[in-house]
C-alpha positions in Angstrom: 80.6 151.1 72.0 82.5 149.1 69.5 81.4 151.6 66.3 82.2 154.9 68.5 86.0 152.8 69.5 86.3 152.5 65.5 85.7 156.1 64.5 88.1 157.1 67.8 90.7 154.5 66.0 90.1 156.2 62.6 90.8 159.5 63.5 93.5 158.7 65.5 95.1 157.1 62.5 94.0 160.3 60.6 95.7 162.5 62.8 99.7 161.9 61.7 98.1 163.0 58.2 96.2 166.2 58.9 99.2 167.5 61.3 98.8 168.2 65.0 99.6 171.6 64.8 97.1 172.3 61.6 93.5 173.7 61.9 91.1 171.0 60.6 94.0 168.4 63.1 93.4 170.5 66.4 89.7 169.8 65.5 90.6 166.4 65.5 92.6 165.8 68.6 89.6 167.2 70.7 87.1 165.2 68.9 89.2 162.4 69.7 89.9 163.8 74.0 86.0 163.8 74.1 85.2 160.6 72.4 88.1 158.3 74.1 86.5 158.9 77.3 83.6 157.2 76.2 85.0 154.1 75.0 86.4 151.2 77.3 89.4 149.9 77.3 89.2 146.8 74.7 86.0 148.1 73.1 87.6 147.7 70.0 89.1 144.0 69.0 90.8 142.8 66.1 87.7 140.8 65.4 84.9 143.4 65.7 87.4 145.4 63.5 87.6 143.2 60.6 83.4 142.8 61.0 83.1 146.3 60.3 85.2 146.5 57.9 83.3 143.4 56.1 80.0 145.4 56.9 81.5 148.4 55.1 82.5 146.7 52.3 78.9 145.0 51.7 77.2 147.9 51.7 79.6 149.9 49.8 78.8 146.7 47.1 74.9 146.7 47.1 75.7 150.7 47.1 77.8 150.4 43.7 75.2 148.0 42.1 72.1 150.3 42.6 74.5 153.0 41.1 75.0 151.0 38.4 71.3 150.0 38.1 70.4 153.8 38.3 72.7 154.7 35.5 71.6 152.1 33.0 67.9 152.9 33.6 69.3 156.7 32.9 70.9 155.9 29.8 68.3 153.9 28.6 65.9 156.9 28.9 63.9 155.3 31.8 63.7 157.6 35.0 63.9 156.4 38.4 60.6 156.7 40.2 61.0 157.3 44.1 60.1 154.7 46.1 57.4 154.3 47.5 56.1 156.0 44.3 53.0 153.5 42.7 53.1 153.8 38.5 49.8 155.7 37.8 47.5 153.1 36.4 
C-alpha cells in the first residue's frame, strides 16, 4: 500500500501544475478520489518515502549504464543480441 500512497502523493503534487479546472487535471483529481480510498491513513512515511526514492534512483543508474553499454557496442559496430539469444556456434 506504501507504492499506491506514493503515486496518490505524486499526483497530488502534480495537480497545482496541470490546473484543476484543465482536461488532462480533472483526469487527475478522480484518479486520485478513487485511489485515496485505498490507501490508509500513514501508509506513506517519510522513511518509506525516501526508500523509494533511493530504489528509483538505483534503477534509473543500472538503467543509464546498460544505455551506455548499448550505445558503445552500437558505435563500435557490434549489435546487441537479445537475451536469452545463444551465439550460433
Amino acid at each position: 500500500m506504501q507504492k499506491l500512497g506514493l503515486v496518490v502523493k505524486q499526483l497530488t503534487d502534480l495537480l497545482p501544475q496541470l490546473g484543476v479546472g484543465s482536461d488532462p487535471g480533472k483526469d487527475v483529481l478522480k484518479a486520485i478520489s478513487s485511489l485515496a480510498k485505498h490507501v490508509p491513513p500513514g501508509a506513506v512515511t517519510p522513511a518509506g518515502e525516501k526508500n523509494q526514492l533511493e530504489q528509483m534512483q538505483l534503477k534509473n543508474a543500472h538503467n543509464n549504464q546498460q544505455m551506455q553499454a548499448m550505445r558503445a557496442q552500437q558505435m563500435q559496430g557490434g549489435g546487441m543480441k537479445p537475451p536469452g539469444m545463444a551465439a550460433a556456434a
